[in-house]
GUROZA-864616 format. One record per residue (C-alpha): residue number from 1; x, y, z. Coordinates in nm, 4 decimals, m for minus. Layout:
N
site seq=NUM&c1=X&c2=Y&c3=Z $
...
This chain:
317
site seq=1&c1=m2.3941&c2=11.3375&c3=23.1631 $
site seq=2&c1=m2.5870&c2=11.6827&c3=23.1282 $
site seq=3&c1=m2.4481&c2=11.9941&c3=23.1320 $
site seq=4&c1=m2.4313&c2=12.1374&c3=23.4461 $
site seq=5&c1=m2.4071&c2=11.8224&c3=23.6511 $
site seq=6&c1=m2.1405&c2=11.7984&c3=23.9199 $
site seq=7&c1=m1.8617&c2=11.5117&c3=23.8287 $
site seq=8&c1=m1.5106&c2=11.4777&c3=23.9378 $
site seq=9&c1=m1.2812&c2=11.4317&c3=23.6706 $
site seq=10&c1=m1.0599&c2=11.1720&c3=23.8253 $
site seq=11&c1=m1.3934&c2=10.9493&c3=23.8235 $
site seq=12&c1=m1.4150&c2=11.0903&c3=23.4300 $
site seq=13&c1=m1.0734&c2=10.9254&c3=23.3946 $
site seq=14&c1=m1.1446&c2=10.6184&c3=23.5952 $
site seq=15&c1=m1.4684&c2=10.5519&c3=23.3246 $
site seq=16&c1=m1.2571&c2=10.6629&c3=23.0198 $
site seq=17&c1=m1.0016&c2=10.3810&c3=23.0975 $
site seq=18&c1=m1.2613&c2=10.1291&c3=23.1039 $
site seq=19&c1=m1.4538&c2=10.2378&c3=22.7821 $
site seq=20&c1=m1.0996&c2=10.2580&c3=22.5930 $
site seq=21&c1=m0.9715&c2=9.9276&c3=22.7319 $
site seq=22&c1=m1.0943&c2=9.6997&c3=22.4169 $
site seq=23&c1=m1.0208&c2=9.9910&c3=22.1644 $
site seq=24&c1=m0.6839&c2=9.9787&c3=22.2675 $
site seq=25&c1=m0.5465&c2=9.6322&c3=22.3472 $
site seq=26&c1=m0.2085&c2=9.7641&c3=22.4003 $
site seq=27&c1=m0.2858&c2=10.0069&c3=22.6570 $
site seq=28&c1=m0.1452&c2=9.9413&c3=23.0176 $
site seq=29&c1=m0.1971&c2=10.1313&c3=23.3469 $
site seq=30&c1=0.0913&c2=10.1579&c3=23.6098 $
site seq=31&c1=m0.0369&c2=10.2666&c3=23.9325 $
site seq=32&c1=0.2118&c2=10.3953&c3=24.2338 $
site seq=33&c1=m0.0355&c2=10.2683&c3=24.5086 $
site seq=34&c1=m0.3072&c2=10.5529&c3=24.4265 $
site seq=35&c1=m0.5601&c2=10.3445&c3=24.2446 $
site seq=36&c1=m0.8647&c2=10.4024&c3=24.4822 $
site seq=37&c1=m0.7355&c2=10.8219&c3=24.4554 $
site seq=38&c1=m0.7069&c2=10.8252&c3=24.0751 $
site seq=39&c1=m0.9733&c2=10.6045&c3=24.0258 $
site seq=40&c1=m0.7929&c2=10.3374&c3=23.7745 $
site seq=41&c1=m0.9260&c2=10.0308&c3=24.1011 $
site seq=42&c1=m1.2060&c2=9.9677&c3=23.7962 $
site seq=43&c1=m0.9611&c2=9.8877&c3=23.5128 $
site seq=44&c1=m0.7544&c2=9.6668&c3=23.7369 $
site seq=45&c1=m1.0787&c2=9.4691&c3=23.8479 $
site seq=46&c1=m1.1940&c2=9.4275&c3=23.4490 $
site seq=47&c1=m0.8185&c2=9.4034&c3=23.3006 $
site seq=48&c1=m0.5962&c2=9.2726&c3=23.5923 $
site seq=49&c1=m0.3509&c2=9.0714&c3=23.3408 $
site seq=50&c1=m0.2773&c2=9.4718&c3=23.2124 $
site seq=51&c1=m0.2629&c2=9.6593&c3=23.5309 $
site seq=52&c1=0.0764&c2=9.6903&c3=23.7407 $
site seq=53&c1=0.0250&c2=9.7723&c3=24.1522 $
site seq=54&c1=0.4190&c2=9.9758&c3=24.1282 $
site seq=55&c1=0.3965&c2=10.0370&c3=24.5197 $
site seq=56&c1=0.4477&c2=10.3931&c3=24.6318 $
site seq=57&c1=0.7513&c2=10.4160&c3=24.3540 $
site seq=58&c1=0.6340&c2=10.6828&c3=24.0694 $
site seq=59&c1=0.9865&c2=10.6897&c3=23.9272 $
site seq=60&c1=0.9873&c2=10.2737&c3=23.9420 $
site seq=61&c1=0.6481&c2=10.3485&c3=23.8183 $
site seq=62&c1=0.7476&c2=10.5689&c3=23.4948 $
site seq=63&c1=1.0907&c2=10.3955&c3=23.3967 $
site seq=64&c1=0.8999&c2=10.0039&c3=23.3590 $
site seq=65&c1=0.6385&c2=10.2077&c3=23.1509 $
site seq=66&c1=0.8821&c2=10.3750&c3=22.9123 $
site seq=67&c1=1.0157&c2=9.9808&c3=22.9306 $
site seq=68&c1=0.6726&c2=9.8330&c3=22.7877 $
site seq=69&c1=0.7017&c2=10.1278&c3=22.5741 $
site seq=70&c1=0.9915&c2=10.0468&c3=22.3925 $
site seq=71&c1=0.8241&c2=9.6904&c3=22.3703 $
site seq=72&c1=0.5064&c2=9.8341&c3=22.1634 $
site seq=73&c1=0.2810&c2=9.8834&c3=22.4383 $
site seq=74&c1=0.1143&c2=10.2214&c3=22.5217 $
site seq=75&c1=0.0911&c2=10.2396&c3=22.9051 $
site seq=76&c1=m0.0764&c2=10.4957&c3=23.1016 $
site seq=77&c1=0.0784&c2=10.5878&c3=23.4551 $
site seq=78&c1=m0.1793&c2=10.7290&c3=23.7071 $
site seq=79&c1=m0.0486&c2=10.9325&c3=24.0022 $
site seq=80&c1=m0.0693&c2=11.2652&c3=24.1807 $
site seq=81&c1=0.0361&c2=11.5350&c3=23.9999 $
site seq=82&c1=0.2914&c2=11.6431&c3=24.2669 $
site seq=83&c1=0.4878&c2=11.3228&c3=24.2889 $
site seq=84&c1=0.4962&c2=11.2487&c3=23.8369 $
site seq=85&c1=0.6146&c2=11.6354&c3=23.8215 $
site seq=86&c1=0.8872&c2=11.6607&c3=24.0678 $
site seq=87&c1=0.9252&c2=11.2810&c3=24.2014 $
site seq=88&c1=0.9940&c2=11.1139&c3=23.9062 $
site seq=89&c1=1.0688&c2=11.3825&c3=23.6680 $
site seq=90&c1=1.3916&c2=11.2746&c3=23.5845 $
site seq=91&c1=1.2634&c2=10.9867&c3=23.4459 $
site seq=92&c1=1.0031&c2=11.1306&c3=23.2658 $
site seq=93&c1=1.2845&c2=11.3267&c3=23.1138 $
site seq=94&c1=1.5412&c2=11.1047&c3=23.0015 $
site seq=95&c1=1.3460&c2=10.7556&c3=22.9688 $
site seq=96&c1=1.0333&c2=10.8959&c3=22.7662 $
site seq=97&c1=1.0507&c2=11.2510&c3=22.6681 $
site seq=98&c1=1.4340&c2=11.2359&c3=22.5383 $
site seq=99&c1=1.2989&c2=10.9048&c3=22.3766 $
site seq=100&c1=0.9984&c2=11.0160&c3=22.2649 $
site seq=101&c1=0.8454&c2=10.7351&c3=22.3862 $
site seq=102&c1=0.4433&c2=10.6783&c3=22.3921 $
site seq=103&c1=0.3731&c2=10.6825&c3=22.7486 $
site seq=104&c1=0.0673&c2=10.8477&c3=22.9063 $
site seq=105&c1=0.0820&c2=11.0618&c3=23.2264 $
site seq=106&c1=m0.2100&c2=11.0942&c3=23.4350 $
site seq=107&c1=m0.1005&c2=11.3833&c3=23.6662 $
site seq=108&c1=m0.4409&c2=11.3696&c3=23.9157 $
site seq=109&c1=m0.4948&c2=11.6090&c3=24.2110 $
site seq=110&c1=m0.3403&c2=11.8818&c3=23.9660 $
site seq=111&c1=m0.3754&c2=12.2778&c3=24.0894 $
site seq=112&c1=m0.5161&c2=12.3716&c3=24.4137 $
site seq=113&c1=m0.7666&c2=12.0899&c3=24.5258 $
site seq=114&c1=m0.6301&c2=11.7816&c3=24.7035 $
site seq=115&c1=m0.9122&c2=11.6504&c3=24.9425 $
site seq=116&c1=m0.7542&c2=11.5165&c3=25.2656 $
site seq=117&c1=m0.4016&c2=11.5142&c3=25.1018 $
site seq=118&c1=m0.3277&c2=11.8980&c3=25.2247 $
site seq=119&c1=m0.1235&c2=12.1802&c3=25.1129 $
site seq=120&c1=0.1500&c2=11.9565&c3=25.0394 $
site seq=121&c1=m0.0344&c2=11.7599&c3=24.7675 $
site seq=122&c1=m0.1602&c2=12.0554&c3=24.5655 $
site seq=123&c1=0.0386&c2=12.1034&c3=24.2492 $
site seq=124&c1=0.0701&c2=12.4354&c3=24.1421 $
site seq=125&c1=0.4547&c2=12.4116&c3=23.9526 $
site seq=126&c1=0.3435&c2=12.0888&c3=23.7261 $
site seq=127&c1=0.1869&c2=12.2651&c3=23.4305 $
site seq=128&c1=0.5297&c2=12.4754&c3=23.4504 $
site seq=129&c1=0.7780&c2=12.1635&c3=23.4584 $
site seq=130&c1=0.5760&c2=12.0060&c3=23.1824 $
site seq=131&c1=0.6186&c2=12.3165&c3=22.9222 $
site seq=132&c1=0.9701&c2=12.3198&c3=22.9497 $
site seq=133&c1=0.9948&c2=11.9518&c3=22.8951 $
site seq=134&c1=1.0621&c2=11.8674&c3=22.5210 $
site seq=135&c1=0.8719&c2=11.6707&c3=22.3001 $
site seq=136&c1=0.5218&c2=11.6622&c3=22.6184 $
site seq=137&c1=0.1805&c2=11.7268&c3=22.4931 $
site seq=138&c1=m0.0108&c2=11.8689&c3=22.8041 $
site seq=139&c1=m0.3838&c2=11.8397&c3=22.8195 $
site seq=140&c1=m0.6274&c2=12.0021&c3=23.0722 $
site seq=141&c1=m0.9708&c2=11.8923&c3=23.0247 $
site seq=142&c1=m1.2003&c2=12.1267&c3=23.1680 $
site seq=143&c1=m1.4857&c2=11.8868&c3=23.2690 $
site seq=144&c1=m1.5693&c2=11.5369&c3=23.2855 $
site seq=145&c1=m1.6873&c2=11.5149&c3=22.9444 $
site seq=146&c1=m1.3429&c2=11.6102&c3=22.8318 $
site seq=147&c1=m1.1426&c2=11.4128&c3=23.0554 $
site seq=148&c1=m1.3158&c2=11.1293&c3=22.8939 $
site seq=149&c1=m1.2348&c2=11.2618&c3=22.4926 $
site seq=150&c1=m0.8904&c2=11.3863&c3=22.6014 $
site seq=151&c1=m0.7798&c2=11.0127&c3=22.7597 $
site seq=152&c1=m0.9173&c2=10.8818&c3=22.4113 $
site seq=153&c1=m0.7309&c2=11.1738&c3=22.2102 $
site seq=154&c1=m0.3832&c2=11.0708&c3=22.4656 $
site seq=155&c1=m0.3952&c2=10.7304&c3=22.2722 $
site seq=156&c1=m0.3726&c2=10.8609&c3=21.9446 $
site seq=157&c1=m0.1216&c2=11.1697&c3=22.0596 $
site seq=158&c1=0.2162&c2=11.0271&c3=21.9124 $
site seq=159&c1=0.4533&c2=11.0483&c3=22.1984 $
site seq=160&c1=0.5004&c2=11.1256&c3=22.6063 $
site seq=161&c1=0.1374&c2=11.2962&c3=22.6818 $
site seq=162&c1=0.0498&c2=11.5012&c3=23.0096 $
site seq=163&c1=m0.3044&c2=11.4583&c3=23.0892 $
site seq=164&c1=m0.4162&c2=11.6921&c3=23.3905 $
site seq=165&c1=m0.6624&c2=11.6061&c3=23.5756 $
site seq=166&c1=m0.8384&c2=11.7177&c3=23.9285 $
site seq=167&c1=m0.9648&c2=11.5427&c3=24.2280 $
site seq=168&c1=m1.3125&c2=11.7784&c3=24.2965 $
site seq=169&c1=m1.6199&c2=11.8003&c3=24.1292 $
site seq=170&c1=m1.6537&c2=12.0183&c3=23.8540 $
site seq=171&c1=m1.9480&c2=12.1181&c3=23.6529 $
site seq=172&c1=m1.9974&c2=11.9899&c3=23.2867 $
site seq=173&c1=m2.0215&c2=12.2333&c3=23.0194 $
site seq=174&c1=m1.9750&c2=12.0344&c3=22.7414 $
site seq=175&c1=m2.2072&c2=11.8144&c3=22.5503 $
site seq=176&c1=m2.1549&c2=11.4539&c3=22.5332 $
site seq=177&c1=m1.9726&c2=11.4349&c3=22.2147 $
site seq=178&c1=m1.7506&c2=11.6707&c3=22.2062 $
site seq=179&c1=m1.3870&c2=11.6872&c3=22.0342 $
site seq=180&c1=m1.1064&c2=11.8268&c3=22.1310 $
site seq=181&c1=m0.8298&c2=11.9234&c3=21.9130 $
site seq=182&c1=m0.4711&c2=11.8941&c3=21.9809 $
site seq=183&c1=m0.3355&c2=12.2517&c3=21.9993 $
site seq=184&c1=m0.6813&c2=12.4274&c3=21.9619 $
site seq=185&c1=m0.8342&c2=12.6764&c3=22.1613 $
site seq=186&c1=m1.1713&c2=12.6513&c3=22.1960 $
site seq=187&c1=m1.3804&c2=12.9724&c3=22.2218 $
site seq=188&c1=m1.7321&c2=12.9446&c3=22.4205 $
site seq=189&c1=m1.7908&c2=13.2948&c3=22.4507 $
site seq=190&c1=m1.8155&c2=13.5946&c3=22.1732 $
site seq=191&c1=m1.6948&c2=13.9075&c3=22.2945 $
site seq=192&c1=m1.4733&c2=14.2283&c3=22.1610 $
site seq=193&c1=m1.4593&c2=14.4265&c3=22.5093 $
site seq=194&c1=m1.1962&c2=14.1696&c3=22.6567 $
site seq=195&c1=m1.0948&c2=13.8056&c3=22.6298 $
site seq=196&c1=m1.0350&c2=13.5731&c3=22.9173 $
site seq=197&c1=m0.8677&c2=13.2986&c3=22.8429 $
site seq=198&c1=m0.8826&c2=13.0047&c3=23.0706 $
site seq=199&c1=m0.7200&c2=12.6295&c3=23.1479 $
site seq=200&c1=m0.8997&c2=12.3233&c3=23.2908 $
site seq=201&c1=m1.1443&c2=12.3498&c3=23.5900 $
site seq=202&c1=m1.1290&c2=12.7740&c3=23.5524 $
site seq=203&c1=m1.2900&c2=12.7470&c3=23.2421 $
site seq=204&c1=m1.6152&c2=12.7431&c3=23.4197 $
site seq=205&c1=m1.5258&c2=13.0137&c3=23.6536 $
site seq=206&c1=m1.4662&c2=13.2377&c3=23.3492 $
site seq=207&c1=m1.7996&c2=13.1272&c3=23.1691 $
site seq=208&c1=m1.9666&c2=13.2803&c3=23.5188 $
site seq=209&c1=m1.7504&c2=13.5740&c3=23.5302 $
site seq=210&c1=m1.8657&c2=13.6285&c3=23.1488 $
site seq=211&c1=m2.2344&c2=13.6194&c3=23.2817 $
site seq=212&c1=m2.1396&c2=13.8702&c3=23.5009 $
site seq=213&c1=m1.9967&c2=14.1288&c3=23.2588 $
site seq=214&c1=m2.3192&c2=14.0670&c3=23.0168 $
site seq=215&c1=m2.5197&c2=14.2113&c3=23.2859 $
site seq=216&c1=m2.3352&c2=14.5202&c3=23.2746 $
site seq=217&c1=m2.3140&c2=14.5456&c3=22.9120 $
site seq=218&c1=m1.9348&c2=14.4084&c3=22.8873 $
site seq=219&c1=m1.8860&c2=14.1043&c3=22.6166 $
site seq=220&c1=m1.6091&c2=13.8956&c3=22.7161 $
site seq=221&c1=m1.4154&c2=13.6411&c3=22.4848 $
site seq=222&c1=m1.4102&c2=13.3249&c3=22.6635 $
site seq=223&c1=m1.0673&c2=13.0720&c3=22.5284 $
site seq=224&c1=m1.0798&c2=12.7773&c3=22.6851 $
site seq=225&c1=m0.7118&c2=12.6263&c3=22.6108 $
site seq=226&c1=m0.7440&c2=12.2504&c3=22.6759 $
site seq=227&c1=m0.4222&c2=12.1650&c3=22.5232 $
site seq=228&c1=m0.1621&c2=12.4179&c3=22.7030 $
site seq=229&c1=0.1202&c2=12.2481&c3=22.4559 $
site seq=230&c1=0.1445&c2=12.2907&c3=22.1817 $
site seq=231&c1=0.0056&c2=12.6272&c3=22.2424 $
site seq=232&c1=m0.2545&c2=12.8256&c3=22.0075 $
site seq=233&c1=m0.1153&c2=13.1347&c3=21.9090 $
site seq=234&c1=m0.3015&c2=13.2228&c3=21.6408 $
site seq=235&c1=m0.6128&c2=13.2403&c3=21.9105 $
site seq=236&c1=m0.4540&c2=13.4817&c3=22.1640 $
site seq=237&c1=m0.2914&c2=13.7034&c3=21.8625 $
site seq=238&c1=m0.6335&c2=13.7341&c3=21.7059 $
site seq=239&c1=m0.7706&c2=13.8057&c3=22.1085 $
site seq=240&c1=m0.5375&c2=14.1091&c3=22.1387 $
site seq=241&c1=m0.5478&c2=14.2583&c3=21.7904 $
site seq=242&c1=m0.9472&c2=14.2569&c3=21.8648 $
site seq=243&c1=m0.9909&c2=14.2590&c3=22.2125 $
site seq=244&c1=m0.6990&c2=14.4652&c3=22.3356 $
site seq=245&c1=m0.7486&c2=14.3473&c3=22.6760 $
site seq=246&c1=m0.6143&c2=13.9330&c3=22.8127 $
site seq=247&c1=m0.7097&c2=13.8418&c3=23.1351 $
site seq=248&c1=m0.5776&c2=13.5305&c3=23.2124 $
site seq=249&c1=m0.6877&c2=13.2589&c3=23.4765 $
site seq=250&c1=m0.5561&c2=12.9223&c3=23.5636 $
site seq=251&c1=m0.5438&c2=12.6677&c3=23.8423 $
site seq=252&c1=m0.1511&c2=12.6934&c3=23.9107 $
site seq=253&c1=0.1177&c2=12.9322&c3=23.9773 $
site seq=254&c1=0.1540&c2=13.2640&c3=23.7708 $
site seq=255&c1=0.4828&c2=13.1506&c3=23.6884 $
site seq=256&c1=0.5174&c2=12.9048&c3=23.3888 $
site seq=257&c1=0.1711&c2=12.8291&c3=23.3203 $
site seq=258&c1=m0.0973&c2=12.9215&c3=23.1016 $
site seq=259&c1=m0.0555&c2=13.3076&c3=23.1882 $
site seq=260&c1=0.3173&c2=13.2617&c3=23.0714 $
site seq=261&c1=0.2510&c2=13.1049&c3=22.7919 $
site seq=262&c1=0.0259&c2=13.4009&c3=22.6331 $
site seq=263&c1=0.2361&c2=13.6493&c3=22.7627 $
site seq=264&c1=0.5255&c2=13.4898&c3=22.5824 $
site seq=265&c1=0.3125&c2=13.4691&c3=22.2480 $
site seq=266&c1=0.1855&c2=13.8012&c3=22.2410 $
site seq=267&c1=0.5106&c2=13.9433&c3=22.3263 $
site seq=268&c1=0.6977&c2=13.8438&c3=21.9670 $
site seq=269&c1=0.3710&c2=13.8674&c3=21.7855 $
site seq=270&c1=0.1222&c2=14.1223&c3=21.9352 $
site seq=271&c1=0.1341&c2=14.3398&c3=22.2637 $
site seq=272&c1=m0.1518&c2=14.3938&c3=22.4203 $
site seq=273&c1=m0.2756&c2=14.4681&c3=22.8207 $
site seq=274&c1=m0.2463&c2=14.1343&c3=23.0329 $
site seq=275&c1=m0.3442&c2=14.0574&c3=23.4029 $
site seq=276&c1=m0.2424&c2=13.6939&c3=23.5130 $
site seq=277&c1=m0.5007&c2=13.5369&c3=23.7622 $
site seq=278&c1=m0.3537&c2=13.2735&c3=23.9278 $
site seq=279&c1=m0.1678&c2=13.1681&c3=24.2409 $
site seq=280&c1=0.1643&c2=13.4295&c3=24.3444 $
site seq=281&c1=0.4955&c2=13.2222&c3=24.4283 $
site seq=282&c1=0.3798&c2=13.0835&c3=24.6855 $
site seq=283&c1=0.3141&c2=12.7456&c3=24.8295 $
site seq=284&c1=m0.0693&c2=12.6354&c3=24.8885 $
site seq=285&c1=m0.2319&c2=12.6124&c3=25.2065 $
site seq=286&c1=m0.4740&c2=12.4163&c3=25.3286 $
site seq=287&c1=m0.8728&c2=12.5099&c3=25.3422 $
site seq=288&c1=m1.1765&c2=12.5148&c3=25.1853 $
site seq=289&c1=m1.1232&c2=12.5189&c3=24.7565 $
site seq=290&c1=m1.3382&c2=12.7609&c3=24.6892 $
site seq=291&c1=m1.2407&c2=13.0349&c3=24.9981 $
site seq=292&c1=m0.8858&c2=13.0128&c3=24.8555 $
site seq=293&c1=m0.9847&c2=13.0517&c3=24.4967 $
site seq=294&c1=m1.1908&c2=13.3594&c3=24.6128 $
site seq=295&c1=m0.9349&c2=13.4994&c3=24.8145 $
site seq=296&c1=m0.6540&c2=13.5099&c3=24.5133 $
site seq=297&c1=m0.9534&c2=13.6780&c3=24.2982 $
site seq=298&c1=m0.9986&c2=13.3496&c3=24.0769 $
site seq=299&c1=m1.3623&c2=13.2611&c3=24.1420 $
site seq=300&c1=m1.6323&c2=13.4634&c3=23.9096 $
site seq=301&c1=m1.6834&c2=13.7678&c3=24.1132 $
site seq=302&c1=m1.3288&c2=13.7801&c3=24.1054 $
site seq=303&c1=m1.2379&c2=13.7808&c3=23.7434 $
site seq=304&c1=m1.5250&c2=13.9979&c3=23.6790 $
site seq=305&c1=m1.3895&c2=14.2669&c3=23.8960 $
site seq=306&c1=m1.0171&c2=14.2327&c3=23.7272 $
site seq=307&c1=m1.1926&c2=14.2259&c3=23.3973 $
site seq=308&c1=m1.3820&c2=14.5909&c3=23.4710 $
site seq=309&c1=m1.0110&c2=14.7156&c3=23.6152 $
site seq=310&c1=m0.8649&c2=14.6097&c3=23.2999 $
site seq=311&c1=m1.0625&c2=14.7963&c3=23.0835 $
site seq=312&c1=m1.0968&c2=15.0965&c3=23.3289 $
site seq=313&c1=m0.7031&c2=15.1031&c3=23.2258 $
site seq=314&c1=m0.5147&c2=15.2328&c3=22.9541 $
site seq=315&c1=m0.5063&c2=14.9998&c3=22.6159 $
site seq=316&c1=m0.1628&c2=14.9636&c3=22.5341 $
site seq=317&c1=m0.2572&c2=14.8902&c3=22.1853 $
């Protein structure tokens, strides 16, 4: 992998499996009939004796894996992010999260894109359900070469991990090699004028819209917040003391998500001017990805425009 190439993380996932699978002989994937969609069809075909065909049954799916759990097994299950986050979320919630039990979610098709699966697959509410669930680690890789760290760094996450992932090619921006750190913002941009701080596949949308700005003399701060929970404070408070200016941008609703989480940190620690790019409350529709990202102002040109609104504003700082 090179930076810039085009991979789809679900196929990142599908690898990362594989190249984990003797590392971790304890490791088990449950699979709700989606194996093809998720990409896990390769680990059953090299490991069948530890993968489990569930049937279209996530909660089935989640309460045997909090099961093998409890047994000393660390089992991974691998369905759309719209069924594990509202389907079986009452499992999730009393047979691994209450027990703290070390079971991996793989919540694929997360956000906007879902392929042939429609508006009704896209899963804009999961990131929000997750956060309020105790004792979850979320991660939201923002490439393929982090999908592939961040399903190593699940396995060594004590406890319930969500691990979101999406279904459409993304560009890489990472080098092979790279580490992500549990809680840790990562910032890929230097910048005073404004900070953008970003989740998963935006990431690269708000490297571009950074591009932008450069040309016109504005430095943006680029966050890219892989781990959504536990949350990095400390970056966003240092962001508004020297920035003054947050535009945040995420594949999911404004409500709940990445957006809410700064806001919520900055407003017992430092105040500053926020604008929340991301879907309204509303349910997604079907279309092309990238017309719907542009028409909700979260594609580069996009964020670039908020970003000279923002500082055409009054600082409230």
């Amino acid at each position: 992998m090179k930076k810039g190439d085009m991979i789809a993380q679900r196929n990142a996932f599908g690898q990362a499996l594989l190249a984990i699978a003797d590392r971790y002989p304890d490791m088990l994937v449950f699979d709700p009939d989606v194996c093809a969609s998720t990409q896990t069809a390769g680990f059953r075909k090299a490991h069948p004796g530890r993968f489990y065909e569930m049937g279209i049954a996530e909660a089935n799916a989640v309460c045997v894996a909090a099961g093998m759990a409890a047994c000393g097994f660390t089992p991974w299950v691998s369905a759309f992010a719209v069924f594990l986050a509202k389907r079986a979320l009452d499992q999730i919630r009393v047979s691994v999260a209450h027990a703290r039990l070390p079971v991996k979610l793989n919540g694929a098709y997360g956000g906007l894109p879902s392929g042939r699966g429609g508006a009704t697959h896209s899963s804009v509410e999961d990131i929000a359900v997750m956060r309020a669930m105790p004792n979850m680690t979320i991660f939201c890789p923002a490439d393929a070469v982090e999908t592939i760290a961040m399903t190593d760094l699940a396995m060594r996450t004590p406890g319930p991990v969500y691990l979101r992932t999406v279904r459409c090619e993304t560009p890489v921006i990472f080098d092979e090699g790279w580490k992500p750190v549990v809680g840790k913002a990562a910032k890929l941009a230097d910048g005073n004028d404004i900070a953008i701080c970003s989740e998963g596949m935006m990431t690269a949308k708000a490297l571009a819209a950074a591009e932008k700005l450069a040309r016109l003399g504005i430095k943006a701060r680029i966050l890219h917040f892989s781990t959504i929970k536990p949350f990095d404070t400390e970056a966003v408070v240092d962001a508004s003391r020297e920035c003054g200016r947050i535009l945040t941008v995420e594949n999911h609703s404004r409500i709940g998500g990445l957006g809410g989480a700064v806001c919520e940190a900055l407003a017992e620690q430092a105040p500053c001017l926020v604008r929340r790019a991301g879907f309204p409350d509303v349910f997604m529709e079907s279309g092309d990805d990238e017309a719907i990202f542009a028409g909700f102002g979260m594609d580069a040109d996009g964020l670039a425009r908020q970003a000279r609104e923002m500082l055409a504003a009054p600082s409230l700082c």
